[in-house]
N, C-alpha and C positions, 0 to 999 in steps of 0.2 A: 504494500500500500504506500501510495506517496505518502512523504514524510511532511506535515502541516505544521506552522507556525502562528502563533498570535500574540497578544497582548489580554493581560487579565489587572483588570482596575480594581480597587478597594470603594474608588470614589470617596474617597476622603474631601471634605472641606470644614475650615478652620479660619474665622475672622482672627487673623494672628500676622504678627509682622514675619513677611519671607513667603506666605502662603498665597500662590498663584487661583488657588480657589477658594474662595471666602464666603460661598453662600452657597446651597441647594441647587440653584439655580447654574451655577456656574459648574457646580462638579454635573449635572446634569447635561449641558449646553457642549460644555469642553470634551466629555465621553464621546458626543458624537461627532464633534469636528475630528477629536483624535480617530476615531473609526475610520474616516473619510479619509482621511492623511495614510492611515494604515492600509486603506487599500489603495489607494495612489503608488504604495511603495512596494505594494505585489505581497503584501503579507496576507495570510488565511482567513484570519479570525480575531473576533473583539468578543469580549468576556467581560463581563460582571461579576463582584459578588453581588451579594443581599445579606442586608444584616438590619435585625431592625431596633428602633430605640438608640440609636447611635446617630452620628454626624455622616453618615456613609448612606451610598445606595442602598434603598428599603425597597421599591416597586418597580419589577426589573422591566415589566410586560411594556407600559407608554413609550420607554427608552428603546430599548430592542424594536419597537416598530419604528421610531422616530429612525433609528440606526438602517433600518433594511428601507426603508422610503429615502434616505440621502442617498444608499452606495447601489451595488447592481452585482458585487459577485461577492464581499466577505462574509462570512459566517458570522452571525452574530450568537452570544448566550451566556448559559450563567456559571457560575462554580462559585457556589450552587446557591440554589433554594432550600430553605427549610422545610421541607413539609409539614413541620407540626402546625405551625401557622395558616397552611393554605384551608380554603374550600377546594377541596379537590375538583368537584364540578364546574364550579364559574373558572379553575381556574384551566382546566382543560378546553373552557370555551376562550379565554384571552391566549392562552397557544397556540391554539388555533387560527386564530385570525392573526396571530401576528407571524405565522409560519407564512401563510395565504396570501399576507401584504409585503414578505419576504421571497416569496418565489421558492419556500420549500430550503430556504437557506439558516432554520434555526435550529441551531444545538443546545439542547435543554438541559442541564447538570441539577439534579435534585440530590438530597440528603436528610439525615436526622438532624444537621446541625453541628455547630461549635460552639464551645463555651461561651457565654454572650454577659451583659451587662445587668439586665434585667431579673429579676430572680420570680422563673417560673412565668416568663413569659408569654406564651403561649398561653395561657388561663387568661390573661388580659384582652386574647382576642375572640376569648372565648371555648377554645381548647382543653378539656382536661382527660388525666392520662395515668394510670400509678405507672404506667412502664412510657414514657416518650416513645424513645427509640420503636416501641413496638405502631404506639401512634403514628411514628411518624410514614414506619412500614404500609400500614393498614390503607391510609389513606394515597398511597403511590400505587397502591393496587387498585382503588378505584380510578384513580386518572388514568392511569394504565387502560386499562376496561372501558372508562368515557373517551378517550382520543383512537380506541381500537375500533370505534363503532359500536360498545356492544350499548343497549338497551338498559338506560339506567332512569327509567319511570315509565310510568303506564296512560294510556290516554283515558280524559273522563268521559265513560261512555255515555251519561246524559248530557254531552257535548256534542259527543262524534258520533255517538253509536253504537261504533267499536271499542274493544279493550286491547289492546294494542301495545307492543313496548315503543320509546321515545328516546332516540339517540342525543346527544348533544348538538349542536349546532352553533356556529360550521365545522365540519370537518376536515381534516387536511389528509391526504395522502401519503404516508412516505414520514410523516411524524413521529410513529414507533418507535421508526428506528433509529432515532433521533434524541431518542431520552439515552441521559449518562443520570450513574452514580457516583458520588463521591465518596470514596470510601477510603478509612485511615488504618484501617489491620487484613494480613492474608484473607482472614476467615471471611470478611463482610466482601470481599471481591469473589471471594469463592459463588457467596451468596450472588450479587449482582450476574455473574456469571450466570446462573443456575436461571436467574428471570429473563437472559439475553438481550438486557440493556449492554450501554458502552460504558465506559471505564474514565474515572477520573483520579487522578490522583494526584495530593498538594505536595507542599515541601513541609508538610508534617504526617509521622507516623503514631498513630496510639498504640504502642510495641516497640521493644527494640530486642535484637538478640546477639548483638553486639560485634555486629559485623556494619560498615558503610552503608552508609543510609542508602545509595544508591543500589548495591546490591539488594539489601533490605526490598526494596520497592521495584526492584525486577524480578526477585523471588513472588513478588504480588502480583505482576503483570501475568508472571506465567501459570500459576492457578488461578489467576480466573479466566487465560484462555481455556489451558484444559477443562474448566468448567464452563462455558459458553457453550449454550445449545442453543442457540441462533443458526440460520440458513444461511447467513448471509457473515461475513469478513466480519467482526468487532471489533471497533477504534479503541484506544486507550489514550489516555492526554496526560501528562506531567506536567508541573507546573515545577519554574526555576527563577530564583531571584539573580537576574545578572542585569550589572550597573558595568558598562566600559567607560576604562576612562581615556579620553582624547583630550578633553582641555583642561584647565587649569580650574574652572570652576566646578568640575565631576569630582576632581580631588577634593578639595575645599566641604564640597556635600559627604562624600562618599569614602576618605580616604584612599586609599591605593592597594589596598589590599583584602583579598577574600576569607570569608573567616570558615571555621571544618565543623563539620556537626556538632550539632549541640544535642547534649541527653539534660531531660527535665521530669519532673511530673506533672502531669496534666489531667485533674478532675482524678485523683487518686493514682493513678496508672503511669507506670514510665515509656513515658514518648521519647521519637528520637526527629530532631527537625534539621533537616537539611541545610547543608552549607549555604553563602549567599557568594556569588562570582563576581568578584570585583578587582577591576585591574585594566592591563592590556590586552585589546580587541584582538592578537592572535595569541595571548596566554589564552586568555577565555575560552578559543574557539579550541585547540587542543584539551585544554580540561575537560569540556561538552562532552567532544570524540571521543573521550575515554569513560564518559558515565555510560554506566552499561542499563539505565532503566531510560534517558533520553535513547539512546540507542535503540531500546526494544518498544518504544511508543512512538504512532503516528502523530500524534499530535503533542508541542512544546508549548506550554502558554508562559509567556515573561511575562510575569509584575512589573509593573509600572510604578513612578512614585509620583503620582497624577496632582499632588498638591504643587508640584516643581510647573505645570501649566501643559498646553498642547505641544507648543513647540517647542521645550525642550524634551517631552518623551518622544513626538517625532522624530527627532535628532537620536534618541538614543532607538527608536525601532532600525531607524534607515543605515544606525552603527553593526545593528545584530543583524542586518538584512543581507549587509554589502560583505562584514567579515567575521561573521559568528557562524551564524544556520548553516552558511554552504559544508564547512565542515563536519556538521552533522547529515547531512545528504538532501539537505532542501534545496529548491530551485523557486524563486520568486514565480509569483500565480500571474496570468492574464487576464484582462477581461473577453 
């Protein structure tokens, strides 16, 4: 499978001195000019997270069409949604239309979520759960099931007539296959596998067994191929914090140097979160070539550090475009 490239935003903004986004508005507006820039530059894909109660992208659906209504070939999506928050229904109906106003061009990254700010959030929108995680399950399998076509209400027969099943509306084609999980340990990619969704995975793991993060997480890639009962080829995506430096002001931000996995605990559990690439644009691209989990994933999503404005992470895409990616085996996209 070709080898795919993108950019994944936090959407940060911060009324704070230094801070190229300083309002809602801006981390919104800037997301899509940088999409547009990103694909001017032949890059794949623009990414979101979603995080809600925070200074950060919360509603990814208005963005993602606003994104597939400015460009004409990059991938727009998320990494990821929480599902505990979603109405699975309405929200298999805004996928939809925003796939339909996208030409079939949306990658959708769902999850249980990350440690977040709010305590028990998800009950504020009305959600409640003794197991999340299991919530968060339950209701991917209905979206699943409302974006598959199946019949999720009945029509009222002293309406119609008939009793009848009632699919969502509208529907898109070619969607399915199109849901990713994000997933932080082997076992939960085994799972994803086993539903024959695609595969996401960040630069943090909930596990560590004391081997290189990278190994770590190409050990995952490859159970949840062998588990992948899908018909069709399964994508996988990594996500990598690389910062090149070229000028004088990447140092000043960024120092000059990449720092090696870090092991933490996180929510009880020892994680292990992957290094961040920081330096010269052909150190960089040799380090890449030798990560063996960028290696075994079609898809690379770079973080961005989106409060820096458009045109300086443009500058830093067109850096990974022109001497980063090709050494990992990408070729800039056409329209």
């Amino acid at each position: 499978m070709k080898k795919k490239i993108g950019f994944l935003s936090f959407g940060h903004w911060r009324d704070v001195e230094g801070s190229q986004t300083r309002s809602a508005a801006d981390a919104l507006l800037q997301t899509i000019d940088l999409a547009q820039a990103a694909e001017d530059l032949g890059v794949d894909g623009a990414f979101v997270r979603v995080h809600h109660f925070e200074r950060q992208l919360a509603s990814p659906f208005p963005l993602l069409s606003a994104i597939a209504a400015r460009t004409s070939r990059i991938e727009m999506g998320t990494g990821v949604i929480d599902m505990r928050y979603e109405n699975p229904l309405y929200m298999a109906e805004e996928a939809a239309a925003t796939d339909l106003i996208s030409g079939g061009r949306l990658q959708l990254g769902l999850s249980r979520g990350s440690p977040e700010t709010a305590l028990r959030g998800a009950e504020s929108f009305g959600y409640q759960a003794d197991d999340p995680a299991e919530l968060a399950r339950q209701k991917t399998e209905i979206f699943l099931a409302a974006i598959q076509g199946a019949a999720v209400a009945t029509t009222d027969p002293a309406r119609t007539g008939v009793r009848a099943g009632l699919k969502i509306q509208p529907q898109s084609d070619g969607l399915a296959d199109r849901i990713w999980w994000g997933a932080g340990t082997r076992a939960t990619a085994e799972w994803v596998g086993s539903l024959g969704l695609n595969l996401q995975s960040s630069t943090l793991l909930t596990e560590d067994t004391g081997v290189p993060f990278d190994e770590l997480q190409a050990e995952q890639i490859r159970l949840f191929r062998s588990a992948f009962t899908g018909s069709r080829e399964p994508r996988v995506s990594v996500s990598r914090s690389v910062l090149p430096i070229t000028e004088k002001i990447d140092a000043m931000y960024f120092g000059s140097r990449g720092e090696d996995d870090q092991i933490g605990i996180l929510d009880g559990v020892r994680s292990r979160f992957g290094r961040s690439y920081v330096g010269e644009p052909d150190v960089i691209a040799a380090e890449l070539a030798r990560d063996q989990a960028v290696q075994d994933a079609d898809t690379i999503l770079f973080t961005v550090p989106n409060q820096l404005g458009v045109e300086y992470n443009a500058r830093i895409l067109a850096t990974i475009a022109e001497h980063i990616a090709p050494a990992i085996g990408w070729k800039p996209a056409t329209v």
